[in-house]
C-alpha positions as CSV (number, residue, x, y, z in Angstrom):
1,X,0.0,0.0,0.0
2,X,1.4,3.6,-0.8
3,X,1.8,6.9,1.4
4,X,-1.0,8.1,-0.9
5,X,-3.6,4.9,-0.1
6,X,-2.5,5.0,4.0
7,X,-3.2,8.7,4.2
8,X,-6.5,8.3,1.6
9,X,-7.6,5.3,4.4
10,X,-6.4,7.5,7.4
11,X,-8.9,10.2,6.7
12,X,-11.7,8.2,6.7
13,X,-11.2,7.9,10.0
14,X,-13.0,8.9,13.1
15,X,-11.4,12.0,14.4
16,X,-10.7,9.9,18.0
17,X,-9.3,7.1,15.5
18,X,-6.9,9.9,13.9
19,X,-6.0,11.6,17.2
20,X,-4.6,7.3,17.9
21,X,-3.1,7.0,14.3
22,X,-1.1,10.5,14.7
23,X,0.3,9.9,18.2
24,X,1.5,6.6,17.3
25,X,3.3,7.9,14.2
26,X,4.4,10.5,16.7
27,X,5.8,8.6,19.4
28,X,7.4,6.3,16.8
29,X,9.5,9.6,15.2
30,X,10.7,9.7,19.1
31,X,12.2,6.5,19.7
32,X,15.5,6.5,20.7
33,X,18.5,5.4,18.1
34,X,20.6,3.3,20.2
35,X,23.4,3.4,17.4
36,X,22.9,7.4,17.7
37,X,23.3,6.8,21.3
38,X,26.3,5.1,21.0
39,X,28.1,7.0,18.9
40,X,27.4,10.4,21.2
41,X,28.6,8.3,24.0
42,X,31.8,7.7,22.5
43,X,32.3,11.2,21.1
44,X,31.1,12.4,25.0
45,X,34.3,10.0,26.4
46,X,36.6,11.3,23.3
47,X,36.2,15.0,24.4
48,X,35.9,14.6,28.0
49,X,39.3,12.5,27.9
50,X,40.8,15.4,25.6
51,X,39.9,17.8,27.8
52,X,41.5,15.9,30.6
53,X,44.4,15.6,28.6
54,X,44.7,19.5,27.8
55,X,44.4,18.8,24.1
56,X,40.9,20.4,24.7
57,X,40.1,23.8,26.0
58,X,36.5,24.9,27.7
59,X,34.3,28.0,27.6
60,X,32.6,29.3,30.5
61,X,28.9,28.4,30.5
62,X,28.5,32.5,31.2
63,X,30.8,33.0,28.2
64,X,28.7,30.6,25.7
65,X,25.2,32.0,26.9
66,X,26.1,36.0,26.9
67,X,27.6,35.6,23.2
68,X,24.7,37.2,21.0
């Protein structure tokens, strides 16, 4: 079935039927990527290590947040 046919079905439905169909397609656009998660994990050890090591300098939080 195509985009075209679902969405043709989807509004014949009952607007408390749609209200169900939307916030499942929702909720599904909000699911965690665990290989997403992974790889800002490892970037997240990378830097902080870095930093640890000097190779890596920080801004103050007042520094990033006043900058216009």
């Amino acid at each position: 079935m195509s985009t075209k046919e679902i969405l043709k079905q989807a509004l014949k439905l009952k607007p408390d039927e749609k209200f169900v169909l939307i916030e499942a397609i929702i909720k599904s656009l909000d699911e965690p990527d665990k290989k997403l998660d992974e790889i800002w994990a490892e970037e997240a050890e990378h830097r902080l290590m870095a930093y640890r090591e000097g190779r890596l300098e920080s801004i103050p939080m007042e520094e990033i947040f006043n900058e216009k």
